[in-house]
C-alpha positions as CSV (number, residue, x, y, z in Angstrom):
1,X,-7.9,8.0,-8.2
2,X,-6.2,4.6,-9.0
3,X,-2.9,4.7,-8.7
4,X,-0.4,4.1,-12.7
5,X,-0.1,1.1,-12.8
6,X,-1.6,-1.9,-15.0
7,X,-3.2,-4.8,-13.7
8,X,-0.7,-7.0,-16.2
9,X,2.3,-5.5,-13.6
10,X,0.4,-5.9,-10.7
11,X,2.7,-9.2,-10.3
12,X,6.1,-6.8,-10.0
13,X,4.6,-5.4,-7.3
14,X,3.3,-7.9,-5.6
15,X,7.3,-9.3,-6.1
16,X,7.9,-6.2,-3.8
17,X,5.2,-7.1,-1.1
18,X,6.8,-8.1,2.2
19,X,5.8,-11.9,2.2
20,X,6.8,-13.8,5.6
21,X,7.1,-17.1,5.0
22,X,5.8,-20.1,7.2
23,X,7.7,-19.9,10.0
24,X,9.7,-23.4,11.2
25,X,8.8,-22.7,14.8
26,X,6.2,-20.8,16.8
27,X,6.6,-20.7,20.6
28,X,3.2,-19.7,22.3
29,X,3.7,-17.0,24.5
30,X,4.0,-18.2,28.6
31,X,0.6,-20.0,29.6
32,X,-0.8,-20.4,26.2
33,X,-1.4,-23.7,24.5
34,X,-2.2,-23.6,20.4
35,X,-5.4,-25.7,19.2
36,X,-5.0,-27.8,16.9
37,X,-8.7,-28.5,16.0
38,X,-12.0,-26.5,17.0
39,X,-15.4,-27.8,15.9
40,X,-13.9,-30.7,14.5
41,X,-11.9,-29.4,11.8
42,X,-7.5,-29.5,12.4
43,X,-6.3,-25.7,12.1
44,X,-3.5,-25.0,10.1
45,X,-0.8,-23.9,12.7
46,X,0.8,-20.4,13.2
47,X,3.8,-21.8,12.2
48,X,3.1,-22.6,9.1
49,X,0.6,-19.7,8.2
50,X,2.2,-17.3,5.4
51,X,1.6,-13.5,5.6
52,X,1.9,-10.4,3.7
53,X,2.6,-7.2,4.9
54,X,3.1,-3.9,2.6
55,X,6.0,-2.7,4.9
56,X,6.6,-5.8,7.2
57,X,5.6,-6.6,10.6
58,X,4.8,-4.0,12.8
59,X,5.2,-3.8,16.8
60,X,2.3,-2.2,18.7
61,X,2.3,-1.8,22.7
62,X,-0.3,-3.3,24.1
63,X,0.0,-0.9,26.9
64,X,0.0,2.4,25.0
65,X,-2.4,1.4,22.3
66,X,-5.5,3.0,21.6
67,X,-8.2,2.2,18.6
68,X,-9.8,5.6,17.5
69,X,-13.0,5.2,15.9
70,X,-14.7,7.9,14.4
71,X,-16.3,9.6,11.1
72,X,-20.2,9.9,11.2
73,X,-20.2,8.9,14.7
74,X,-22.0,10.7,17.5
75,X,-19.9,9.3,20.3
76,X,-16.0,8.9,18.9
77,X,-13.6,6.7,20.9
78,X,-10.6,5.9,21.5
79,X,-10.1,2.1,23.4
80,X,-7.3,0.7,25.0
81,X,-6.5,-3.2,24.2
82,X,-7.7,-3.8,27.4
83,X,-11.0,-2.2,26.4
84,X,-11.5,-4.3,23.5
85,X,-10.5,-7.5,26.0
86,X,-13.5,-6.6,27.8
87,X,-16.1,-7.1,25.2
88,X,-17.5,-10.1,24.8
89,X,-15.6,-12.7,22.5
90,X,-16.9,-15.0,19.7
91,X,-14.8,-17.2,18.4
92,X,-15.6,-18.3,14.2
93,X,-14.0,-21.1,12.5
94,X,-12.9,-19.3,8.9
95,X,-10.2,-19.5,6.2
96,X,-8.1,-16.8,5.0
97,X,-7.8,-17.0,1.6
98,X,-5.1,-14.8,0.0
99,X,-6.0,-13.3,-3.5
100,X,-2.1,-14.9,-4.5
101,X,-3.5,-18.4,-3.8
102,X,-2.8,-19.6,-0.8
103,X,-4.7,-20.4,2.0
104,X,-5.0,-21.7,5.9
105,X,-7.8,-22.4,7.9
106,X,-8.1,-21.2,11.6
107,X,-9.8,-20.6,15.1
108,X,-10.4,-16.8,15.7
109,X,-11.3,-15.2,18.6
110,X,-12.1,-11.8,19.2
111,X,-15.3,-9.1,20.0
112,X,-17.7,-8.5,17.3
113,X,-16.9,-4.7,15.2
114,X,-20.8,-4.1,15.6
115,X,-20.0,-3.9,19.8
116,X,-17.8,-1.4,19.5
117,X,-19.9,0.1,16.9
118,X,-22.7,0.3,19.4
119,X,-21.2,2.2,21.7
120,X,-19.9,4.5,19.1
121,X,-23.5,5.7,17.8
122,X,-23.4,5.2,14.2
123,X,-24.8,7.8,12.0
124,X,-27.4,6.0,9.4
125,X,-25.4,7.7,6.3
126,X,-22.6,5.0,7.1
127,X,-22.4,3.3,4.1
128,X,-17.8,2.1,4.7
129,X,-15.8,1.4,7.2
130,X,-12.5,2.3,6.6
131,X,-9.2,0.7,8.5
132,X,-6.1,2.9,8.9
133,X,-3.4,1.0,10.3
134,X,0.2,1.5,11.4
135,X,1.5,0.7,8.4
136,X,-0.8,3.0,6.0
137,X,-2.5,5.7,8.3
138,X,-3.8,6.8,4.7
139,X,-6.1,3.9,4.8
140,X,-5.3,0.0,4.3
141,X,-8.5,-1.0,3.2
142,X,-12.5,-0.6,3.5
143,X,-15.3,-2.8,4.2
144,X,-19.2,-2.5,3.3
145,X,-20.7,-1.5,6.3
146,X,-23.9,-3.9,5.1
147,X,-21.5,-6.3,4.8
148,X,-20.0,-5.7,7.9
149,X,-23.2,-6.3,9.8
150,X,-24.8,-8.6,7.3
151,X,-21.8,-11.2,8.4
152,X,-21.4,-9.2,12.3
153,X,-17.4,-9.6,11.2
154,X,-15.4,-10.1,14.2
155,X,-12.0,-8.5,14.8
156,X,-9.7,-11.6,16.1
157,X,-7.6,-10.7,19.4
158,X,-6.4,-14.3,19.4
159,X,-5.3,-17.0,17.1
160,X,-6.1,-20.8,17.3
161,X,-6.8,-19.5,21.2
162,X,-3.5,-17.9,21.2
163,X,-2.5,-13.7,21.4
164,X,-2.1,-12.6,17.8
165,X,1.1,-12.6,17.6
166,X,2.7,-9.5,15.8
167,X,3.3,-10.5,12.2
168,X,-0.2,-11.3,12.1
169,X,-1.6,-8.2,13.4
170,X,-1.5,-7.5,17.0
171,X,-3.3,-6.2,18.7
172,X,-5.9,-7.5,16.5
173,X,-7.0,-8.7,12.6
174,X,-10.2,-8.1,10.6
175,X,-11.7,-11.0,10.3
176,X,-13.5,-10.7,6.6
177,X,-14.8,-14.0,6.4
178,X,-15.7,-14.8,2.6
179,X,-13.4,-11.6,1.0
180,X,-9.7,-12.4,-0.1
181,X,-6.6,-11.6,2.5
182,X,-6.3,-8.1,1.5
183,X,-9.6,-7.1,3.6
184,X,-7.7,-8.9,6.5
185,X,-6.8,-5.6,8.0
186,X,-4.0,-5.7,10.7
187,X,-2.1,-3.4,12.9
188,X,-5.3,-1.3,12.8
189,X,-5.5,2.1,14.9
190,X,-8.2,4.0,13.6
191,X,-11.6,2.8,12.3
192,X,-13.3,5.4,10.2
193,X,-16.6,5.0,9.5
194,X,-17.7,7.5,6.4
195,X,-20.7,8.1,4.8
196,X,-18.7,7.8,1.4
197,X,-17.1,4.7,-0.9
198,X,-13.2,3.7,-0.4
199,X,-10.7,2.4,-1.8
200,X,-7.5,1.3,-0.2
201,X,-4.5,0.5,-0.7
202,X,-4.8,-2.9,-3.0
203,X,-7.9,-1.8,-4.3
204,X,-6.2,1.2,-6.1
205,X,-3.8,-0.8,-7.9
206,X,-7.0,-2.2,-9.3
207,X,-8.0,-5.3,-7.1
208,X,-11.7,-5.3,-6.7
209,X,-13.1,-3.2,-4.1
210,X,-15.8,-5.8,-3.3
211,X,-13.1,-8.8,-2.9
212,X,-15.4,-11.6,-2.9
213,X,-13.4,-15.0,-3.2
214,X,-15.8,-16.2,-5.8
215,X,-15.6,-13.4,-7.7
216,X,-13.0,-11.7,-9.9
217,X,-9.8,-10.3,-8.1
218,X,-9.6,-7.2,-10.6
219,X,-12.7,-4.3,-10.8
220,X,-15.1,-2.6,-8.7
């Protein structure tokens, strides 16, 4: 069920979002050098990147983490961040596109979700693939699971070739290439994958479920 709320005060909420503003300074963390261009193109720096956050940034351990996956899965798991440093990385030039507007263009880095899928055993109902995250273990958002392999979506473990840094997700952020920001799922711990539709946390104040950035940002 949607939650009360028309789409004409969608705005007063939005007011109420945690949005963190391009920050004046980044420093990398010890060792790690930003790019500034990757295939030609000039990133937009981390430091000038805005961000939104339904409850602000949140801290994860990289030493205590562990990403549950599960649903309609014959083998669940539950990896470490050092597990998901092991898989091989792709790295995809893409811009995040926020549903508010704004924009930024980056280098993302990170192992591809159908690797992990793999080793999970996929039932062939999966039709979502839901992303429950430290911030709404109720379920931030969903993805297609066509579209997920359709576009073999990526989860970025690093940023213009640097850690994500917490306020953008760490230990790693969805990588939706062609959906608006909201898809961008970060501070993710569980990945359900169900053999049913979803609809997050956005998507039940009425932003479409589908969240292509061509089409419209209200309905299915």
């Amino acid at each position: 069920m949607k939650r009360a709320l028309k789409v004409g005060a969608v705005s007063v909420v939005m007011a109420a979002l945690w949005l963190a503003p391009a920050c004046s300074t980044f420093t990398p963390p010890p060792g790690e050098t930003e790019a500034t261009s990757y295939q030609g193109v000039k990133l937009s720096p981390i430091a000038k990147q805005k961000n939104n956050a339904i409850k602000g940034t949140q801290y994860i351990d990289s030493a205590t983490y562990r990403l549950t996956v599960d649903g309609v899965v014959a083998n669940p798991l539950s990896l470490s961040y050092e597990d998901l440093q092991a898989l091989p990385q792709e790295s995809r030039l893409i811009t995040l596109q926020c549903v508010e507007g704004w924009s930024f263009t980056a280098k993302w880095t990170g192992p591809t979700l159908a690797s992990i899928f793999d080793q999970a055993g996929l039932d062939p109902s999966v039709q979502t693939v839901i992303f429950r995250t430290a911030d709404d273990s109720a379920g931030f958002t969903s993805l297609d699971y066509q579209y997920v392999r359709d576009q073999n979506v990526i989860i970025a473990l690093r940023l213009n070739d640097i850690t994500l840094p917490p306020e953008r997700g760490f230990p790693f952020q969805v990588v939706a290439e062609g959906k608006f920001g909201y898809k961008w799922a970060k501070w993710v711990d569980r990945i359900e994958l169900s053999a049913q539709p979803f609809e997050g946390y956005w998507e039940q104040y009425g932003y479409s479920n589908s969240a292509d950035i061509n089409g419209p940002a209200f309905g299915p």
